[in-house]
Backbone as CSV, one residue per row, in Angstrom:
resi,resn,N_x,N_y,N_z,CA_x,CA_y,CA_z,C_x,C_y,C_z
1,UNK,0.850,-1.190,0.000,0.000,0.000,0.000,0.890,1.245,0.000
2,UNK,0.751,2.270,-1.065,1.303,3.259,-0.822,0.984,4.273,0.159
3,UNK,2.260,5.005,0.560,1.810,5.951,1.742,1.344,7.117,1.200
4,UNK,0.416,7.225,2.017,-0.716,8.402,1.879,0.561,10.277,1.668
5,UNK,0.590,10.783,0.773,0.970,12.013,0.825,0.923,13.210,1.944
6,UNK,1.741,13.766,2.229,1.466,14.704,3.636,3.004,15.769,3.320
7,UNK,3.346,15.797,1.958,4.175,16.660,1.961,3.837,17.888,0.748
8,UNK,4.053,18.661,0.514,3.555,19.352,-0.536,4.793,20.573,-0.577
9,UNK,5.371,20.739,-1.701,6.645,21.482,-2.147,6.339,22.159,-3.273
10,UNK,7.241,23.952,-2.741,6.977,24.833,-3.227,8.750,25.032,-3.935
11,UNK,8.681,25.194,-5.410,10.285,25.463,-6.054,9.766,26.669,-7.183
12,UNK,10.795,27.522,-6.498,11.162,28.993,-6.969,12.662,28.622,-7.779
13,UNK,12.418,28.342,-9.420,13.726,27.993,-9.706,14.028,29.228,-10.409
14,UNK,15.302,28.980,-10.732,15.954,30.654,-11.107,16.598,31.313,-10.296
15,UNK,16.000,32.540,-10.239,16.878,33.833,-9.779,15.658,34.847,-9.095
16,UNK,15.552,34.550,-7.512,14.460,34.863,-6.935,14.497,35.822,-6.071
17,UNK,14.145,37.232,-6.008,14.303,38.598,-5.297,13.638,37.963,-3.940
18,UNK,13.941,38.944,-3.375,13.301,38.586,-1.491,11.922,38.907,-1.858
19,UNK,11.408,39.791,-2.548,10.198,40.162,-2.435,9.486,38.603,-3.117
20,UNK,9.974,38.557,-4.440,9.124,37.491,-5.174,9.160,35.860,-4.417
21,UNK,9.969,35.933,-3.395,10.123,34.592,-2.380,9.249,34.869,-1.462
22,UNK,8.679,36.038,-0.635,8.391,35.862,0.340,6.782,36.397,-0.505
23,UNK,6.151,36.950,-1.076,5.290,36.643,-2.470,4.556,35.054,-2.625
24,UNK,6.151,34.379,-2.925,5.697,33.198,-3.167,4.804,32.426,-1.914
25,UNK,5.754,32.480,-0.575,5.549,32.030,0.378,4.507,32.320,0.778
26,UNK,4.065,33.431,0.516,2.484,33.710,1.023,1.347,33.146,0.425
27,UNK,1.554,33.210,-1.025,0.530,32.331,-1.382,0.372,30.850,-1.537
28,UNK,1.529,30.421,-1.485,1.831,29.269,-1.386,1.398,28.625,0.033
29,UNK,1.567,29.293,1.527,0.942,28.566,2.617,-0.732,28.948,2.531
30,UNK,-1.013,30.057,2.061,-2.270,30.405,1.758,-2.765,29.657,1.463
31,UNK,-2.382,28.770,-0.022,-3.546,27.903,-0.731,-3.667,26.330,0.223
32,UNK,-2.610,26.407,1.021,-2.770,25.119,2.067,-3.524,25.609,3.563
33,UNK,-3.379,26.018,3.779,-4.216,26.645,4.735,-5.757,27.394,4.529
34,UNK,-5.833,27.388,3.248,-7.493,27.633,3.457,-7.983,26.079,2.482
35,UNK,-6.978,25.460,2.214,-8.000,24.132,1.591,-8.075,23.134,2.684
36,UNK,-6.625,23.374,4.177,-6.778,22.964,5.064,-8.086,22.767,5.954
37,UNK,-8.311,24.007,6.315,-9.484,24.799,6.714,-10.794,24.335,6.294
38,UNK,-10.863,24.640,4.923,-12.009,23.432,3.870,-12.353,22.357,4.175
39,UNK,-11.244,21.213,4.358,-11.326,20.110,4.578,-11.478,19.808,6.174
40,UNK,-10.862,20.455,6.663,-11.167,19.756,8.596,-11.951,20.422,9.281
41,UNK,-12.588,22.139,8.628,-13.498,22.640,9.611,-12.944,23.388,10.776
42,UNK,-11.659,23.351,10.866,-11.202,24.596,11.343,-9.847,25.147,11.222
43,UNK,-9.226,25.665,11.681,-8.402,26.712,11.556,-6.895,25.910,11.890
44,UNK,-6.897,25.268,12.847,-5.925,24.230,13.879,-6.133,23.015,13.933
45,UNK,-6.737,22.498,12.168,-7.163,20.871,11.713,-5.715,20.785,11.700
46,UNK,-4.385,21.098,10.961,-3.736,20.798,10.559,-2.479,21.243,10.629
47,UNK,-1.861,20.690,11.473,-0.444,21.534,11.746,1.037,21.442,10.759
48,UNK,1.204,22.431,10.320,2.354,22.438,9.387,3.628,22.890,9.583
49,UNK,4.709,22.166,9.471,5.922,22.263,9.339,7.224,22.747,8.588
50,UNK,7.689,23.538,8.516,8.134,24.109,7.000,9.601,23.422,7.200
51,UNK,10.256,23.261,5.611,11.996,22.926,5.769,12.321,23.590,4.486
52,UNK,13.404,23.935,4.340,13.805,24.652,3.005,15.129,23.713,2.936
53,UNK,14.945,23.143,1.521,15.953,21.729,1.374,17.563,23.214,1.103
54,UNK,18.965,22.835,1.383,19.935,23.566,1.961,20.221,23.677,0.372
55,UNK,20.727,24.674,-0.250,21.253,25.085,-1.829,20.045,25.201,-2.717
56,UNK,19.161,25.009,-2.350,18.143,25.216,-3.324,17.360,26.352,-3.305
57,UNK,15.941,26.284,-4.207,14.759,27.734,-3.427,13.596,26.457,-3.159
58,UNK,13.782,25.434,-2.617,12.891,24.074,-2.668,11.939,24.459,-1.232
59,UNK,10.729,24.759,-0.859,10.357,25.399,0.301,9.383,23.726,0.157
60,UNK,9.577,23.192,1.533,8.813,21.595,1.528,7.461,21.999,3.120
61,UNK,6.446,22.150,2.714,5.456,21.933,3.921,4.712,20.530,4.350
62,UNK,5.135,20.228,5.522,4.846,18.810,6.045,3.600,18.991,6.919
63,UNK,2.767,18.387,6.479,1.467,18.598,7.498,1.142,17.287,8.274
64,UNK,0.469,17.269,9.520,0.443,16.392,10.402,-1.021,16.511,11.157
65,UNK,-1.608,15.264,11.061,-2.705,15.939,12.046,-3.009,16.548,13.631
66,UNK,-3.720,16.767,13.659,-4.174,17.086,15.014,-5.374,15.917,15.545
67,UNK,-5.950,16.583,16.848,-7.105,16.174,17.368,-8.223,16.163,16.442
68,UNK,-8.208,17.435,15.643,-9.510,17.779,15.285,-9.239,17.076,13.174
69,UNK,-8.052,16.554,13.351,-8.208,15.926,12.067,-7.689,14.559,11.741
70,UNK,-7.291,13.815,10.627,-6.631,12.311,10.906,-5.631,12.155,9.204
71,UNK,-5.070,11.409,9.132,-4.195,11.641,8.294,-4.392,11.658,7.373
72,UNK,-5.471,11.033,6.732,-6.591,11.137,5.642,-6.850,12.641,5.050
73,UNK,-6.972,13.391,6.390,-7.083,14.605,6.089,-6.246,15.313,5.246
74,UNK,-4.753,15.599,5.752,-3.718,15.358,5.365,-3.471,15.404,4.301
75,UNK,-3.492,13.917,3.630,-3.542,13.363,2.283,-4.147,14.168,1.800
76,UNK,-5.593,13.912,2.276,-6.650,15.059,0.938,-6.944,15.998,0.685
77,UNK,-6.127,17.332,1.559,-5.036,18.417,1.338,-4.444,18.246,-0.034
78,UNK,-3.180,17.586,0.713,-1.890,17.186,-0.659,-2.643,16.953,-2.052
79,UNK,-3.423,16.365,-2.171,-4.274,15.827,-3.242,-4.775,16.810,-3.809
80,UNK,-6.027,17.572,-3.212,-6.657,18.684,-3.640,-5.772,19.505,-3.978
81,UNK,-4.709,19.896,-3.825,-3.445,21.127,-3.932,-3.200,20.374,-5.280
82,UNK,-2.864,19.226,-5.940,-2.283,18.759,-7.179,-3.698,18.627,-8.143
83,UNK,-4.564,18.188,-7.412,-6.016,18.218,-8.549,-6.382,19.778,-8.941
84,UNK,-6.266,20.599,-7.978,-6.557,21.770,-8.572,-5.981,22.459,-9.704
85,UNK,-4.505,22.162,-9.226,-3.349,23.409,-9.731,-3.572,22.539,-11.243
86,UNK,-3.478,21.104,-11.255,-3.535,20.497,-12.929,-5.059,20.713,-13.362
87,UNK,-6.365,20.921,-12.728,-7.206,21.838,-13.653,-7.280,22.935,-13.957
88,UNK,-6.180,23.382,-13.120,-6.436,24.940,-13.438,-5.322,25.206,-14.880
89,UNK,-4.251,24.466,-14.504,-3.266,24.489,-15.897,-4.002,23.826,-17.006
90,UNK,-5.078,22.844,-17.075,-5.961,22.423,-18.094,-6.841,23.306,-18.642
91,UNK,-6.965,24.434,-17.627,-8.021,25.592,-18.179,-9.423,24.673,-18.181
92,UNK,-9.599,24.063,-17.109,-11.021,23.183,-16.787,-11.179,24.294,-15.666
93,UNK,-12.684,24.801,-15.728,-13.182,25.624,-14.683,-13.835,24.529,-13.443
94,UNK,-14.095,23.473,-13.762,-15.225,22.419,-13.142,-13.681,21.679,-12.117
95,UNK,-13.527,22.705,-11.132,-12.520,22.342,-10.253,-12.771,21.347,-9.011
96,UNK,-12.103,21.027,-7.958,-12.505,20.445,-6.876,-13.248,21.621,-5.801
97,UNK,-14.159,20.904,-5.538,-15.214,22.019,-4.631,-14.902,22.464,-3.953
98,UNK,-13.827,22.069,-3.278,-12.974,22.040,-1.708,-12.614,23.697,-2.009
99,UNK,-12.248,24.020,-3.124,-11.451,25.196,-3.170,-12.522,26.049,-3.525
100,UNK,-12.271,27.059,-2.059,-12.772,28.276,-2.034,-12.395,29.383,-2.684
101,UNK,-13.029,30.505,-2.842,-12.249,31.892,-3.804,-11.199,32.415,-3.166
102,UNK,-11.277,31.981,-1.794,-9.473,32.855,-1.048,-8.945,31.490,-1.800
103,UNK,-8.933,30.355,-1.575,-7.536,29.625,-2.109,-7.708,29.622,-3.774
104,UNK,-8.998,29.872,-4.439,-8.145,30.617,-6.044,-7.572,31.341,-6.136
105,UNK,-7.712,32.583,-5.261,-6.916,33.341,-5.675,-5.433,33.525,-5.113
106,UNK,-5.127,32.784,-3.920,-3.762,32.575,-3.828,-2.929,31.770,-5.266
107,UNK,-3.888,30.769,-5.430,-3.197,29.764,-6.386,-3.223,31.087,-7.525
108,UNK,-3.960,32.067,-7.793,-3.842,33.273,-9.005,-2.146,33.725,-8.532
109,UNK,-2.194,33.743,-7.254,-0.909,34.576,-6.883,0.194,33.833,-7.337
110,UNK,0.158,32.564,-6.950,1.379,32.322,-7.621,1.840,31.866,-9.241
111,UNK,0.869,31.695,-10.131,0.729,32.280,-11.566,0.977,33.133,-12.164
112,UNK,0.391,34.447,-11.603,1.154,35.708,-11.704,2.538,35.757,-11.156
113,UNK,2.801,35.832,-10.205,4.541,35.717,-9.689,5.452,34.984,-10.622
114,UNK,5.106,33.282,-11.399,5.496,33.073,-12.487,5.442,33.853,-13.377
115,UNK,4.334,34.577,-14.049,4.085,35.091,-15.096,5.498,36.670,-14.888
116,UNK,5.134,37.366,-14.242,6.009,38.787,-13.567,7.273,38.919,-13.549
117,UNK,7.680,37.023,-12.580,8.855,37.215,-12.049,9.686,36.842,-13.496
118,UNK,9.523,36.559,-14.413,10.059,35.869,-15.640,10.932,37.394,-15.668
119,UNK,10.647,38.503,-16.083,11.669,39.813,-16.340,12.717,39.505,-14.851
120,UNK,12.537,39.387,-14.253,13.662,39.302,-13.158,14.458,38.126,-12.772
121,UNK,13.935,37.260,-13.429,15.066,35.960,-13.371,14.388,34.681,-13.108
122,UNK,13.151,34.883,-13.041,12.082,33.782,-12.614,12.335,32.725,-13.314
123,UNK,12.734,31.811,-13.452,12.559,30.846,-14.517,11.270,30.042,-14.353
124,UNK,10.897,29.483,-12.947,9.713,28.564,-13.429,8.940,28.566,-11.704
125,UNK,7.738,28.097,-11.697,7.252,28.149,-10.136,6.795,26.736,-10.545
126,UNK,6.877,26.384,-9.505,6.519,24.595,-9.292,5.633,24.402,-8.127
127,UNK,5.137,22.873,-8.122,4.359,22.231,-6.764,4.468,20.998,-7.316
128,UNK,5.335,20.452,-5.704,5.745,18.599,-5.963,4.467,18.038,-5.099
129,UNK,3.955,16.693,-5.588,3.223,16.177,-4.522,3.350,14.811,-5.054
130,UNK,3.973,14.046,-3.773,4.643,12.653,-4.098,5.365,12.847,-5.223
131,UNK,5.849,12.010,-6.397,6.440,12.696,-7.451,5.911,13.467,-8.737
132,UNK,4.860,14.364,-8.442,4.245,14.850,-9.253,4.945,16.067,-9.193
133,UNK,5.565,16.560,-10.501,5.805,18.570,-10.734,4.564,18.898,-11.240
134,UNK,4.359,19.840,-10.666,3.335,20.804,-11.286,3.410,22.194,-11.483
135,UNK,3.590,22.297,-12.799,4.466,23.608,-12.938,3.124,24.780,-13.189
136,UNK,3.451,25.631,-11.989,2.023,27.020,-12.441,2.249,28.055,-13.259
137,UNK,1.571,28.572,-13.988,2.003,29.117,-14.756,0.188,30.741,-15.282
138,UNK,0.838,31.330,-16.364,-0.286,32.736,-16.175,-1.519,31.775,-16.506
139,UNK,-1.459,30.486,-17.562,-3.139,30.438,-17.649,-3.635,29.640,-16.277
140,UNK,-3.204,29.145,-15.227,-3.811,28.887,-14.088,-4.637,30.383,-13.611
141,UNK,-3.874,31.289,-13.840,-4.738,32.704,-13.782,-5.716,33.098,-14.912
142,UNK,-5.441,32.472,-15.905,-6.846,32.712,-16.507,-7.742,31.705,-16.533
143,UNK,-7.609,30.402,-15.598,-8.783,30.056,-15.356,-9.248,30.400,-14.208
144,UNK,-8.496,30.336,-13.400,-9.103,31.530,-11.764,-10.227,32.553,-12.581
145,UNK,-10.006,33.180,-13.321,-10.317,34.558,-13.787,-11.671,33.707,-14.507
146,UNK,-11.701,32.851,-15.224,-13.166,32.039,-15.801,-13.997,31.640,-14.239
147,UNK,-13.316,30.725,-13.543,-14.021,30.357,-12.400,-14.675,31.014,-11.877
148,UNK,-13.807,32.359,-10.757,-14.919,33.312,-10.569,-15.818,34.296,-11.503
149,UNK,-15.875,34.185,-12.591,-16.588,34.673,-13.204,-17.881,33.624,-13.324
150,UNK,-17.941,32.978,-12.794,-18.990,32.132,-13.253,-19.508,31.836,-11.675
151,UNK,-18.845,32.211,-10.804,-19.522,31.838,-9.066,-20.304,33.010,-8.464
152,UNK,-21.660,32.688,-7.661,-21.990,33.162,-7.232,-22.813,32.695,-6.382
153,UNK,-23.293,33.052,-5.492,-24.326,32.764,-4.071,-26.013,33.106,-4.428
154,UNK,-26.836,32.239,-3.345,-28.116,32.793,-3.775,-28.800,31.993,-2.403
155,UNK,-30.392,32.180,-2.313,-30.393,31.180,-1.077,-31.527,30.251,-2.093
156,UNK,-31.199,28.766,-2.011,-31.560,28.006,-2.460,-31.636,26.900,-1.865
157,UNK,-31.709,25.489,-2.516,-31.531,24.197,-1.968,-31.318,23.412,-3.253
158,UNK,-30.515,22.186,-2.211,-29.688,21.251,-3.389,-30.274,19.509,-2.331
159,UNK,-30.869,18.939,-3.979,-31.556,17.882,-3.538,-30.139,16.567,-3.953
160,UNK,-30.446,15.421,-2.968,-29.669,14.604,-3.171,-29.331,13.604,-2.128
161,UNK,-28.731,12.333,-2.164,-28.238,11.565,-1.047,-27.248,11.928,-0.091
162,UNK,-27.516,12.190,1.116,-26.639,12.775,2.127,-25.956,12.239,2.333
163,UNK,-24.342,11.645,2.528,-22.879,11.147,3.148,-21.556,12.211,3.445
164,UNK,-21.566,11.706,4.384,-19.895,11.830,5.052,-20.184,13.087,6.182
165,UNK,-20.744,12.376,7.134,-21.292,13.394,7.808,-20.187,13.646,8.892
166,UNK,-19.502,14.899,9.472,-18.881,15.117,10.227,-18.937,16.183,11.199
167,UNK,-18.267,16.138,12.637,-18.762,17.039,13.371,-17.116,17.732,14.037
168,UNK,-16.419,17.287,13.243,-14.884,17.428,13.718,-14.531,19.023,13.166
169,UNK,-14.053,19.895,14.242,-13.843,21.112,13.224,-15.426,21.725,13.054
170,UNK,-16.033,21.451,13.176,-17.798,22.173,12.412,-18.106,21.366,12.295
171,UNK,-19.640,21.307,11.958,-20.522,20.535,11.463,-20.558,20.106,10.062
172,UNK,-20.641,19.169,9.482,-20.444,19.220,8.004,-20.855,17.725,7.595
173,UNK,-21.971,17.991,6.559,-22.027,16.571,5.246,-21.908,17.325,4.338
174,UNK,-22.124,15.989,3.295,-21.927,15.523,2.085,-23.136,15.457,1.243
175,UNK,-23.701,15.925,-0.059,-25.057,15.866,-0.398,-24.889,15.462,-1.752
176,UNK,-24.727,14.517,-2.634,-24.460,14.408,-3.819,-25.628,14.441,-4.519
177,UNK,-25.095,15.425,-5.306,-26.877,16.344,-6.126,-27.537,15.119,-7.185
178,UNK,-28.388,15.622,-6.974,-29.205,14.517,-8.178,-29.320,14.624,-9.586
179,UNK,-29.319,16.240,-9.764,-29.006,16.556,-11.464,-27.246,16.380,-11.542
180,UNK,-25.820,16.441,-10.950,-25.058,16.576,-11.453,-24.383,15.058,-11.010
181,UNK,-24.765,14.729,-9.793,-23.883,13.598,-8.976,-22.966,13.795,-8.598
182,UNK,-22.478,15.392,-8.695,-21.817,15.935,-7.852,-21.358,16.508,-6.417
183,UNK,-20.342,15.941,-5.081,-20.374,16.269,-3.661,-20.451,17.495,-3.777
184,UNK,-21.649,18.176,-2.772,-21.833,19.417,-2.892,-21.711,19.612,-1.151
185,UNK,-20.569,20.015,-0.625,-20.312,20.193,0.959,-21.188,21.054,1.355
186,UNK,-21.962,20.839,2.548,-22.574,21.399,3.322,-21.962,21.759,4.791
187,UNK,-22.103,22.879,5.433,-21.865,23.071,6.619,-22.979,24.368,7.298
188,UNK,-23.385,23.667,8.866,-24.351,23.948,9.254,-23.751,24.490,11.103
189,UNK,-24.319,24.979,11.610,-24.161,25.331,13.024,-24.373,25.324,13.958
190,UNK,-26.218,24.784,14.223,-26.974,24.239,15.356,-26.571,22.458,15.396
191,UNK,-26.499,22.396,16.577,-25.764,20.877,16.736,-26.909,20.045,16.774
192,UNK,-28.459,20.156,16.920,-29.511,19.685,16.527,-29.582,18.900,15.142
193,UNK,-28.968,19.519,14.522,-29.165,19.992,13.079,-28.004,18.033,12.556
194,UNK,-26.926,18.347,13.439,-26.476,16.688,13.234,-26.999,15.333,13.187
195,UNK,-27.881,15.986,14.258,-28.378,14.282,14.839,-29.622,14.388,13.819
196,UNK,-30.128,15.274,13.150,-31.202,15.109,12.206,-30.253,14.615,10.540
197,UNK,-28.777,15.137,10.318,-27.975,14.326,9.463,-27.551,13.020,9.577
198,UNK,-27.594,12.749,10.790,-27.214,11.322,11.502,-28.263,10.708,10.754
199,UNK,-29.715,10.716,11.280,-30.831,10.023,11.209,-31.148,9.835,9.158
200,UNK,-30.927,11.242,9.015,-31.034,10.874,7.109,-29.703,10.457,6.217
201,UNK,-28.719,9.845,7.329,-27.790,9.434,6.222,-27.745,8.005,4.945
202,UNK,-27.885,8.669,3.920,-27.774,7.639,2.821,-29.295,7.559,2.443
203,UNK,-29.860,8.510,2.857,-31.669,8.573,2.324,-31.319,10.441,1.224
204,UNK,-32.465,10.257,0.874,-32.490,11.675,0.088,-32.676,12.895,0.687
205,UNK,-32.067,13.497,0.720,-32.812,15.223,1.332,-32.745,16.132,0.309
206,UNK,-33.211,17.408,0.841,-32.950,18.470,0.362,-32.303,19.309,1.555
207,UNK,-31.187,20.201,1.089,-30.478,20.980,2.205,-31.039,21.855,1.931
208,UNK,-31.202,23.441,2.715,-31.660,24.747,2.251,-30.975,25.738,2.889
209,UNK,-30.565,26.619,1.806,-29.492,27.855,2.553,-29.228,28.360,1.857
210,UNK,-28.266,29.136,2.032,-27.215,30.065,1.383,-25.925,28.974,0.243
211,UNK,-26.560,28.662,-0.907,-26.018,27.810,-2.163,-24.872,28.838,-2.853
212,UNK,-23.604,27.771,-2.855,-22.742,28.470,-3.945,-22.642,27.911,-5.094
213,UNK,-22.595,28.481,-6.168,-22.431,27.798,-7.467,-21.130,28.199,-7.975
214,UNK,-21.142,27.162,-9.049,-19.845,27.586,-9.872,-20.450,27.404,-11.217
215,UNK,-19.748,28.097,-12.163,-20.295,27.711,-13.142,-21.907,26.695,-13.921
216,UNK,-22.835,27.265,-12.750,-24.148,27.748,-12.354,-24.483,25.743,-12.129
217,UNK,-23.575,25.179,-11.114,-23.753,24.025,-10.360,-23.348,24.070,-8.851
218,UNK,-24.087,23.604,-8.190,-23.916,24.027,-6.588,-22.836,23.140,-6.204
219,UNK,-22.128,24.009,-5.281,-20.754,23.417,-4.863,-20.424,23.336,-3.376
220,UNK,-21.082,24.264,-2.788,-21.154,24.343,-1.207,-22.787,25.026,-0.784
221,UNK,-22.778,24.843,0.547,-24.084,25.330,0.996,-23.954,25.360,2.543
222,UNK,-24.435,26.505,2.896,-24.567,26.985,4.086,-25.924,26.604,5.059
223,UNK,-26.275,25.786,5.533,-27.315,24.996,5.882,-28.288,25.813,6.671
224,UNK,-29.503,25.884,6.329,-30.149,26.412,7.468,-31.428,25.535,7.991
225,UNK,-31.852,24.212,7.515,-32.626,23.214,7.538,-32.597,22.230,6.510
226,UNK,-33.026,21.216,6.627,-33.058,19.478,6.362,-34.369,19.240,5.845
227,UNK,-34.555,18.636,4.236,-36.123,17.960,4.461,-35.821,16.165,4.073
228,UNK,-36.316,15.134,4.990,-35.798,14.432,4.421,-36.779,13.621,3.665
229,UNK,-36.673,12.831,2.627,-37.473,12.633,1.618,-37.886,11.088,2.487
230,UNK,-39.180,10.414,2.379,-39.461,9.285,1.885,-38.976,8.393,0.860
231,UNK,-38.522,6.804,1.730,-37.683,5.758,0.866,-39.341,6.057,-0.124
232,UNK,-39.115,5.090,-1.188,-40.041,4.299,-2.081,-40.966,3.387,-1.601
233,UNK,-40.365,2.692,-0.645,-41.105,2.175,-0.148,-41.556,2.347,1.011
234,UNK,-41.571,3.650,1.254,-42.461,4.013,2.207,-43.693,5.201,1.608
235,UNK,-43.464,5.131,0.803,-44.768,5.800,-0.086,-46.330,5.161,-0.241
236,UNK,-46.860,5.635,-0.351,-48.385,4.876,0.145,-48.480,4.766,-1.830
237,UNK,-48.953,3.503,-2.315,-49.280,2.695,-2.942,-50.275,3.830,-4.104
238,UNK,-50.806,2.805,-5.382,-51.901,3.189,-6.090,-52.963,3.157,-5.169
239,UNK,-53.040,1.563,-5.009,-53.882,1.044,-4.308,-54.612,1.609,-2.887
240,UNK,-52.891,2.214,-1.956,-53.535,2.955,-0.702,-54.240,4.232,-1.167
241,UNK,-53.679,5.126,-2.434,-54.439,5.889,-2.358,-55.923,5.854,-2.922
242,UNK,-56.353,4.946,-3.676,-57.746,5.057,-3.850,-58.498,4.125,-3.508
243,UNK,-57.634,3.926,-1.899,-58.762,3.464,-0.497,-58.864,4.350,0.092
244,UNK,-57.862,5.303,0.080,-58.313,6.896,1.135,-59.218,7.813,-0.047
245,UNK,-58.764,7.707,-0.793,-60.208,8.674,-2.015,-61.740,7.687,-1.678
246,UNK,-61.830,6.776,-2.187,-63.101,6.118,-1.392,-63.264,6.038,-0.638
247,UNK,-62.539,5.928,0.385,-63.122,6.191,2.234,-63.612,7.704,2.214
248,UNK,-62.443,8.364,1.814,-62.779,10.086,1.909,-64.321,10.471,1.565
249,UNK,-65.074,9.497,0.190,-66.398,10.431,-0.412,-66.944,9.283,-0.338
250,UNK,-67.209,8.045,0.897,-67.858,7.019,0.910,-69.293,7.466,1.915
């Protein structure tokens, strides 16, 4: 079994001013720290470690869990950081949900810093994960620039089978929509509100709230109530109903 990823590396190759390093560095812990955040529900899911390998500009962040997260977590950090940055270099707007508009637009930051730092000696901006390079570059900024152009909020609801319900960090499921079959994360705030996710997990609901879309498909949702649907077979029949229509006008 391979080991789960928990390292994620930032390379400034070339010829790198203090400004365009410490530039880098910002957006670079940025986009791990708010997909961190994303994924565990709070702020101190995920504790990170920095090393800068000795002769290089190789900046390596080691993340580790905490209480409030497990190594899984971790991993699916590292992961989301390499699924994004290669749709965003694909110029695919239909990104991982996980990523919020603060971590596009860090990941914009360091695209541009490639794109900029090139007159000053920049040669290339990178992200290793396990042995993956992923080199960023200006059109990761012009799909940032498609993405949010296409996101926006509204208060709505998103119908679908509820999983992965968690209370670690926040409250939070999983709602996979019924028109796209897409995980559309939910997070909610009354702790009531769990044990009523508990009770509908793996049945249908509808969530209702404050819906984000992307490219006009819901991607997150801010919960403000639960409806949960009737299995099939708990639906009353042909048959039951026109014994209650004849009882009704008998």
């Amino acid at each position: 079994m391979s080991k789960e990823p928990n390292k994620i590396t930032l390379n400034l190759d070339g010829l790198v001013t203090p400004t365009d390093f410490l530039n880098g560095v910002r957006d670079f812990f940025g986009l791990i720290r708010t997909l961190a955040v994303e994924q565990t529900g709070s702020k101190k899911g995920i504790r990170w470690t920095v090393s800068v390998q000795q002769g290089s500009n190789l900046l390596h962040a080691t993340g580790y869990p905490t209480d409030q997260s497990t190594q899984a977590d971790v991993a699916a950090v590292a992961r989301a950081v390499a699924n994004g940055i290669r749709s965003l270099e694909d110029g695919n707007v239909d990104i991982p949900s996980i990523y919020s508009e603060k971590s596009l637009e860090f990941a914009k930051g360091l695209a541009m810093l490639a794109e900029n730092g090139k007159q000053r000696g920049l040669d290339a901006v990178e992200i290793h994960v396990d042995a993956e390079v992923l080199p960023v570059t200006v059109q990761s900024a012009a799909t940032v620039n498609k993405v949010l152009g296409h996101t926006y909020e509204a208060q709505g609801s998103v119908e679908g089978k509820l999983s992965t319900i968690s209370e670690r960090g926040g409250y939070r499921f999983v709602v996979y929509d019924d028109l796209t079959d897409r995980a559309v994360s939910c997070t909610f705030r009354r702790e009531e509100m769990l044990h009523e996710a508990m009770k509908a997990f793996s049945r249908r609901v509808a969530a209702y709230g404050q819906v984000k879309y992307r490219d006009d498909r819901p991607v997150s949702v801010k919960v403000d109530d639960i409806r949960v649907f009737k299995n099939p077979d708990e639906l009353p029949t042909i048959s039951d109903m026109r014994g209650l229509f004849v009882r009704g006008h008998g």
